[in-house]
C-alpha positions as CSV (number, residue, x, y, z in Angstrom):
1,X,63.7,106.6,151.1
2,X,64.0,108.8,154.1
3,X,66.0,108.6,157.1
4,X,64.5,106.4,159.7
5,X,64.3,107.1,163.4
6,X,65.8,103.6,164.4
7,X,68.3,103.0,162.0
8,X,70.9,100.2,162.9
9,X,73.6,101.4,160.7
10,X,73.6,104.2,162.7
11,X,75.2,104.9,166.0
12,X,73.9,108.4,167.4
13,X,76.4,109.7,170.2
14,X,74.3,111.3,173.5
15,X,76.4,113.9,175.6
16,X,76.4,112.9,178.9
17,X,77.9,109.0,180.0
18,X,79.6,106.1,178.5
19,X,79.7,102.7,179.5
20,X,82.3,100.0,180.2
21,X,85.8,100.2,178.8
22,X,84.8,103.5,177.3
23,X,85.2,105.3,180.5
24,X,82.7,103.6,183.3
25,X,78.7,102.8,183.5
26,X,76.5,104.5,181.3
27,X,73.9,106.8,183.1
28,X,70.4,105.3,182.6
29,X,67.0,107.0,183.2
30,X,64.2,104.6,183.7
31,X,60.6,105.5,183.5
32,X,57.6,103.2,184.3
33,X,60.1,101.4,186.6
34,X,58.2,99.1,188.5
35,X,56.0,97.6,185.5
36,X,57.1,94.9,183.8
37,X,59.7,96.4,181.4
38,X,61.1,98.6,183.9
39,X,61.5,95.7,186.3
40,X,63.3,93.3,184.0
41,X,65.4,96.5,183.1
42,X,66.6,97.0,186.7
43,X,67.7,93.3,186.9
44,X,69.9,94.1,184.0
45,X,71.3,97.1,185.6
46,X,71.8,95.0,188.7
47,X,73.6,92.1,186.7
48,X,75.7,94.9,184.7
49,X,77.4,97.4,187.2
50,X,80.4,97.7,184.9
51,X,77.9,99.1,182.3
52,X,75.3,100.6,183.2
53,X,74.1,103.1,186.4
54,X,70.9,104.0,186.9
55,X,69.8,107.9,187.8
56,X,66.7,108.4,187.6
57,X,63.4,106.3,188.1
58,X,59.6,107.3,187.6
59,X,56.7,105.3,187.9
60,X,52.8,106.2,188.1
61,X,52.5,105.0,192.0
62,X,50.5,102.3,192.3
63,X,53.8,100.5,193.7
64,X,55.5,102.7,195.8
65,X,57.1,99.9,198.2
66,X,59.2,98.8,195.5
67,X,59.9,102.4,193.7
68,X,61.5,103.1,196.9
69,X,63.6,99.2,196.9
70,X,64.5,100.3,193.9
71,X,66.4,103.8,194.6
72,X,68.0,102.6,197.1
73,X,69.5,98.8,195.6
74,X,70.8,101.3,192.5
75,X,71.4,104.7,194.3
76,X,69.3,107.1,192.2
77,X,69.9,110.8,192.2
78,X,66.0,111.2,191.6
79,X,63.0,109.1,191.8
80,X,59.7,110.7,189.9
81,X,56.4,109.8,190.4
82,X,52.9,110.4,188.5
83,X,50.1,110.9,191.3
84,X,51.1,113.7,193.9
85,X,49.1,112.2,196.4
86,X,51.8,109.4,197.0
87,X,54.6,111.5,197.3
88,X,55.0,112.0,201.1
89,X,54.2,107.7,201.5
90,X,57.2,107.9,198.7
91,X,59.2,110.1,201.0
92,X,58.3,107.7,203.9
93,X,59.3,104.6,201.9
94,X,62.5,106.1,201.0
95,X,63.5,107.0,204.5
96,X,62.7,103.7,205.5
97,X,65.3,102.2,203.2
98,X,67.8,104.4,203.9
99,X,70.0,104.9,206.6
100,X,69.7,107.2,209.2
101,X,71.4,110.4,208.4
102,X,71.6,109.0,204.7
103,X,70.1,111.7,202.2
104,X,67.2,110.0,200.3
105,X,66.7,111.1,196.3
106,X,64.9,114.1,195.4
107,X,61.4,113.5,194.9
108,X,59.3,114.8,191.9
109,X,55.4,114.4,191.8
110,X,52.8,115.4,189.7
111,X,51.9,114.4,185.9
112,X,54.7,116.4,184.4
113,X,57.1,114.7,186.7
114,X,58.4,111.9,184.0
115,X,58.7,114.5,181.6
116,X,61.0,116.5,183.9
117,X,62.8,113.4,184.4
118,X,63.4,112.8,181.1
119,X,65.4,115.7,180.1
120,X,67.4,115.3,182.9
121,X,71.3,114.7,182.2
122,X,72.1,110.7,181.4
123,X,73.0,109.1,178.2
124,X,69.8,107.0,177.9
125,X,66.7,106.7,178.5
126,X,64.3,103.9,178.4
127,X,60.9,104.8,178.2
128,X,58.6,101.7,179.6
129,X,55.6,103.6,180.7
130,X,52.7,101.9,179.5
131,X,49.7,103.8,177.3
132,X,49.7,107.6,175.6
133,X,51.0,109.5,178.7
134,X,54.5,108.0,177.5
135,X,54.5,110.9,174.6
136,X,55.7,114.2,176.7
137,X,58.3,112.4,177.7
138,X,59.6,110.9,174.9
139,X,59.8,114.4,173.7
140,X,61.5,115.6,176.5
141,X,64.2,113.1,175.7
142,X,64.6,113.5,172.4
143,X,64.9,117.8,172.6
144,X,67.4,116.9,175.4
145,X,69.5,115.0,172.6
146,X,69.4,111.4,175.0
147,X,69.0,108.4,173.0
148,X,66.0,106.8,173.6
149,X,65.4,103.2,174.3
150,X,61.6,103.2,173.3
151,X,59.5,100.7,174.7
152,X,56.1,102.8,174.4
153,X,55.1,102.5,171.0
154,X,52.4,104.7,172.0
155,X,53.9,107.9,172.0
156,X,55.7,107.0,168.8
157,X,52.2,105.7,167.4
158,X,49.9,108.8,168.8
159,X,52.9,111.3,168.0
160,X,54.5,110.2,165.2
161,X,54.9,113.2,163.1
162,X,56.3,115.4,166.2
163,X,58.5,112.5,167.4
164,X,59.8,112.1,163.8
165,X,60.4,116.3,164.1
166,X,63.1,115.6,166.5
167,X,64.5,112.4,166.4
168,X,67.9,112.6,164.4
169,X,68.7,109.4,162.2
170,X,69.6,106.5,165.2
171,X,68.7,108.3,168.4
172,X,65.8,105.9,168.8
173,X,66.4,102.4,169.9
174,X,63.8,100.2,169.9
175,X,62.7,97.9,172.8
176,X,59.5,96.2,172.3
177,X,61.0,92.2,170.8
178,X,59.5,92.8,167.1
179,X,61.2,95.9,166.3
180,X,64.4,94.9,168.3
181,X,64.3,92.2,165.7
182,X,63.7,93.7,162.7
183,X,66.3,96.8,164.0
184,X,69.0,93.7,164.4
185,X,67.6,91.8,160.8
186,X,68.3,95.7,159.6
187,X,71.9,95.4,159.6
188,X,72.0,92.5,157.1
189,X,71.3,94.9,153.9
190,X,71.1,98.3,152.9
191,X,67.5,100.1,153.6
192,X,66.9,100.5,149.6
193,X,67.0,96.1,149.4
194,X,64.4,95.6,151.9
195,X,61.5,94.5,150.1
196,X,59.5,93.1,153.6
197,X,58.9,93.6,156.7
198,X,57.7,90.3,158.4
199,X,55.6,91.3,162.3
200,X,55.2,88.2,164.0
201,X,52.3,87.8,166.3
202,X,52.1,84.8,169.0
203,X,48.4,84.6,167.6
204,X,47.2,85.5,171.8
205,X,45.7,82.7,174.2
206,X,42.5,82.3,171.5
207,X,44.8,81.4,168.3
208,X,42.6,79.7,165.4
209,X,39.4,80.7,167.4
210,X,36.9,82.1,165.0
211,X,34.9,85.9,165.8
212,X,31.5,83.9,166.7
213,X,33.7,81.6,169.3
214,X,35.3,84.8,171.0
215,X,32.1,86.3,172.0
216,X,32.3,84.8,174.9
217,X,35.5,85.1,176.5
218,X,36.2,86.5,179.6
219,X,39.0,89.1,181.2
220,X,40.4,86.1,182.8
221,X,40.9,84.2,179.7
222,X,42.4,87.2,177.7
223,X,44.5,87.8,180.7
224,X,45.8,84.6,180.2
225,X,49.0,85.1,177.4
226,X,50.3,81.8,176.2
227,X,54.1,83.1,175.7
228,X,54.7,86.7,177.3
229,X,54.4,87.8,180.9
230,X,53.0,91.6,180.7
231,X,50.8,94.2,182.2
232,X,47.0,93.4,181.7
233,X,46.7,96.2,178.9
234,X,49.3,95.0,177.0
235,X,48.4,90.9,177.6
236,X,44.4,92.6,176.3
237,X,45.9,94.1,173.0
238,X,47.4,91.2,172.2
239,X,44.4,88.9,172.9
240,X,42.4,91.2,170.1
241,X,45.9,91.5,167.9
242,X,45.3,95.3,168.7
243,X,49.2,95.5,169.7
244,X,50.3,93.7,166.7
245,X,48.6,96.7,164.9
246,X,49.9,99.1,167.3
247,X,53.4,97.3,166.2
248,X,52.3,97.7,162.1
249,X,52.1,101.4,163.1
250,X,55.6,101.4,164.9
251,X,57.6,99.6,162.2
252,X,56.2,101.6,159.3
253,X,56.9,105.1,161.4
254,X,60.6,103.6,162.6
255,X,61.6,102.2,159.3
256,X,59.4,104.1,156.6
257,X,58.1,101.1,155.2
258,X,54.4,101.5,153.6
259,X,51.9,99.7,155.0
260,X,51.4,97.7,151.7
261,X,54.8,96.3,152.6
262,X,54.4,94.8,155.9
263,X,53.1,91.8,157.0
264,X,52.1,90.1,160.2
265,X,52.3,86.1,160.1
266,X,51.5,84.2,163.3
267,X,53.9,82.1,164.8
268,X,52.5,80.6,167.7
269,X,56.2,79.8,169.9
270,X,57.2,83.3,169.9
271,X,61.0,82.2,169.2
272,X,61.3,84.2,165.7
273,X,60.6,87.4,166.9
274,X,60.2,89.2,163.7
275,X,61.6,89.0,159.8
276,X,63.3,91.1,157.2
277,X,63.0,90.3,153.4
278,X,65.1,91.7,151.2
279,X,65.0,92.4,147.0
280,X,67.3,89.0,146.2
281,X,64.8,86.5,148.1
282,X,66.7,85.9,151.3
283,X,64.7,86.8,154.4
284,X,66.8,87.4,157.8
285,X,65.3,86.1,161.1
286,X,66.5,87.2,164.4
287,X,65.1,84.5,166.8
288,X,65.9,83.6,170.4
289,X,63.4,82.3,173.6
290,X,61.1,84.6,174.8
291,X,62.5,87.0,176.9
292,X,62.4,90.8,177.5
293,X,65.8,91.3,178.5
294,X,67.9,90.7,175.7
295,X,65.9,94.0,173.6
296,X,66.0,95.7,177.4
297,X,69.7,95.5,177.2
298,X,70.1,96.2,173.7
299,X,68.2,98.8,174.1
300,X,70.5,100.4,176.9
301,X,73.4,99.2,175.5
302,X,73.6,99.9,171.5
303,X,75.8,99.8,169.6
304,X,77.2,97.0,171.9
305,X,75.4,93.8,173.6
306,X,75.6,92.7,176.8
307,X,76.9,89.3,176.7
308,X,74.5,86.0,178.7
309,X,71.6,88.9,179.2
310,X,69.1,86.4,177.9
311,X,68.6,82.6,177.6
312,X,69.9,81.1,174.6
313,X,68.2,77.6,172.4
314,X,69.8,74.1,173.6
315,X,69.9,73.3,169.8
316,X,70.9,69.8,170.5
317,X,66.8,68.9,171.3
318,X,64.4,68.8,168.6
319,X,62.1,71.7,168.3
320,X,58.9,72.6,165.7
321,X,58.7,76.4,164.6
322,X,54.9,76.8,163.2
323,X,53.4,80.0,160.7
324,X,50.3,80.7,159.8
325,X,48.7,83.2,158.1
326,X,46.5,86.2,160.4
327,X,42.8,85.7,160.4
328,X,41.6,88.7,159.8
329,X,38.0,88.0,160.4
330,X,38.5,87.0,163.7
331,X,40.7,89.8,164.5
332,X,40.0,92.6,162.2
333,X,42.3,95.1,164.6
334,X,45.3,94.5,162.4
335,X,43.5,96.0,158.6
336,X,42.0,98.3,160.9
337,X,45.3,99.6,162.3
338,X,46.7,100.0,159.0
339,X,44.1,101.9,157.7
340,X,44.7,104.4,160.6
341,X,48.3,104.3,159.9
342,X,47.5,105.4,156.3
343,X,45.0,108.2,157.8
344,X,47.9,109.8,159.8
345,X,47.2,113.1,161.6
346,X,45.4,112.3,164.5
347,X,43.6,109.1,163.9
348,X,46.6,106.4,165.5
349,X,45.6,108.9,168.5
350,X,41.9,108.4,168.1
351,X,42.6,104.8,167.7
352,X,44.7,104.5,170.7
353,X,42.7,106.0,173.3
354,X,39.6,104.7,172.0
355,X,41.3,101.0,172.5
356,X,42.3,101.9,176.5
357,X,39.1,103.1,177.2
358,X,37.5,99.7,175.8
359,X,40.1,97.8,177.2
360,X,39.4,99.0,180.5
361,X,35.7,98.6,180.1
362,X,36.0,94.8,179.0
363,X,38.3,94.2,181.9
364,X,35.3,95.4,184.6
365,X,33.0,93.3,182.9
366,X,31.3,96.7,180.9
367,X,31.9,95.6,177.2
368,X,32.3,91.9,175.6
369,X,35.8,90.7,174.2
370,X,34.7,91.0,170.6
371,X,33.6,94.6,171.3
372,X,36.7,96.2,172.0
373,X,37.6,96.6,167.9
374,X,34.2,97.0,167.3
375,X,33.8,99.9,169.6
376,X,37.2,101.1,168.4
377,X,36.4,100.9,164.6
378,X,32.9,103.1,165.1
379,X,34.6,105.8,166.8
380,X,37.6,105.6,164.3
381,X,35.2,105.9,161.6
382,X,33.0,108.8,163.4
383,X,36.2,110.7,163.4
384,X,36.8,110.6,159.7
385,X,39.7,111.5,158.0
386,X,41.9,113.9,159.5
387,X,42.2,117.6,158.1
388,X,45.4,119.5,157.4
389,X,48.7,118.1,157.1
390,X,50.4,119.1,160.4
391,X,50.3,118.0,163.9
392,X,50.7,119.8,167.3
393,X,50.7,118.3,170.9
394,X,47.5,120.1,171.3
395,X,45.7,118.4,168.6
396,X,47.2,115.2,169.5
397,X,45.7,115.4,173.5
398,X,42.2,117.2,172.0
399,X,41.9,114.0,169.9
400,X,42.5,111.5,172.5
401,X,39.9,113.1,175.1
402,X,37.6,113.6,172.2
403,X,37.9,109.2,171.4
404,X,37.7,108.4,175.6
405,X,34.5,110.4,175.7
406,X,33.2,108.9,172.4
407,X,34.3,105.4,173.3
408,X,32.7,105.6,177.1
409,X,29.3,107.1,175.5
410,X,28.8,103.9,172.8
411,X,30.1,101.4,175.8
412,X,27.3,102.6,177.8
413,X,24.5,103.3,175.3
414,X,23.9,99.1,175.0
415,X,23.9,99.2,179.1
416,X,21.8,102.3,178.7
417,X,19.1,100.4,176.3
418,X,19.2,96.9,178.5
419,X,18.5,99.1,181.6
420,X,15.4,100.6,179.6
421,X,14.5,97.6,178.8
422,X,14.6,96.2,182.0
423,X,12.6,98.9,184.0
424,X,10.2,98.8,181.1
């Protein structure tokens, strides 16, 4: 078996920082700051000042108020930011934080601007940007030799071949609750006794509903996740189960376990977060309530853990754990996510970018629930299996615009044929 990008036995050194007893705060970069991983990340920095110290933040700039609370509450050398357009109300936001004659952070706008951040000097950074725009700079860390607290499976997912290029064994730490879980259930064997990976999945807010019952549903009922407070993109994937597939993808590209060897099982209370089985018959479960932090600061912290991050079980009350086994009529974006998986090349990338672009159509009322993985699986299959065996950046970003103009032209062909219909 190969080395793995996030392997737990492993403990890959960055250059620049420490943290706590081993010479002060470690230096932090985090991007997508003021969504819903970089926000719970902040109030970990916040609670940890002995370990941690935040540099550098970037988000996209829908938020800009609170990019600007957030430089100043943790002193940030720079603060990035995706739209230029924003960067002088940035500037303005900044200087109203600070006081006068205080020198604000240097400002860096524009697309790139993450990236740039993310080569910058720290120990870690922790990538929480939502969606495929995460991959330059998940790059960028990695060629700069940071460790990499990865919380966009996307750019592992779209880039996996160039990601696995120049991640050494153990510089990726993984954030997202599943693969924090199986990383942690990791350390109770070695990688040749694993026989299973075990994914849970919550099941979403329509759990035992059958496909002909979710035609109907509406963005506000998908928005509505029974366990997990996220973004609406994430809380949509994992209404369809596309982000558990998204998740099959990650673990079998962080681990190098096949596909044939990984298994999602629903369990509905979210308190298992995910499952290891090894060759002698025992399985190992890391479990805990559900809440982001405790990955977030594992994340940031590894090889050490940051002690009362997250809530813990009163084990003296009397509690019901529940599995069940994944429907995959209902929600066929699980088979269909390990079939891209299998494809490689540039079909997670087709598969990806085809899924925002329906995602975003559903949520303005342009495409029905039950469409998204529909939609998704005809423009996966229109692109076929992918030729050659290697993979550049290039063909990576040509395949995604390729999927979001393939994916927009099918969502508005039925509109296209109803308004014909209509006039006629």
């Amino acid at each position: 078996m190969t080395d793995s990008l996030a392997d737990p036995h492993v403990s890959y050194p960055a250059a620049h920082g420490t943290h706590g007893t081993h010479g002060g705060p470690r230096d932090i970069v985090i991007l997508g700051s003021t969504g819903s991983i970089g926000t719970q990340a902040v109030d970990v920095v916040l609670n940890n000042p002995d370990r941690f110290r935040v540099t550098g933040l970037s988000a996209a700039g829908g938020r800009v108020e609170l990019l600007a609370g957030q430089a100043h509450r943790l002193q940030v050398r720079t603060v990035a930011i995706a739209r230029e357009d924003k960067a002088v109300e940035l500037r303005e936001a900044l200087r109203a934080q600070y006081g006068v004659g205080e020198p604000i952070p240097e400002v860096l706008a524009g697309p790139d601007a993450a990236t740039e951040l993310a080569g910058s000097p720290c120990h870690t950074v922790l990538n929480g940007i939502t969606g495929s725009i995460g991959l330059r700079p998940t790059l960028a860390a990695l060629e700069a030799g940071r460790v990499l607290a990865l919380a966009n499976k996307e750019s592992l997912i779209v880039g996996g071949p160039l990601v696995k290029a120049l991640a050494k064994p153990g510089q990726i730490i993984p954030v997202d609750s599943e693969h924090s879980a199986l990383f942690q259930a990791l350390l109770g064997g070695a990688r040749r006794e694993v026989r299973k990976l075990l994914v849970t999945a919550s099941g979403g807010p329509f759990r035992g509903r059958t496909r002909a019952k979710l035609a109907d549903v509406t963005p506000k009922d998908a928005l509505a996740h029974p366990t997990w407070d996220m973004g609406p993109v994430i809380t949509v994937n994992s209404a369809t189960l596309v982000n558990k597939g998204l998740e099959v993808i990650e673990a079998h590209l962080l681990y190098d376990i096949p596909f044939d060897r990984i298994q999602v099982v629903v369990h509905p209370q979210s308190y298992i977060h995910s499952m290891v089985e090894f060759t002698d018959g025992s399985t190992i479960a890391q479990c805990g309530p559900p809440d982001m932090k405790l990955p977030i600061a594992l994340g940031m912290g590894w090889p050490e853990r940051v002690p009362g991050v997250g809530p813990v079980f009163d084990w003296s009350r009397a509690m019901n754990w529940e599995f069940y086994p994944l429907d995959e009529d209902a929600f066929p974006s699980v088979p269909l996510a390990c079939q891209v998986g299998a494809l490689g090349g540039t079909a997670p990338a087709v598969f990806n970018a085809a899924n925002e672009e329906c995602v975003e159509a559903f949520l303005s009322g342009g495409l029905p629930f039950t469409g998204i993985v529909d939609t998704v699986a005809a423009v996966v299959e229109e692109h076929g299996r992918p030729e050659g065996t290697t993979l550049t950046l290039a063909d990576v970003l040509d395949a995604e615009t390729w999927a979001r103009t393939r994916a927009r032209e099918l969502v508005a062909a039925p509109a296209q044929n109803t308004a014909a219909k209509d006039r006629a």
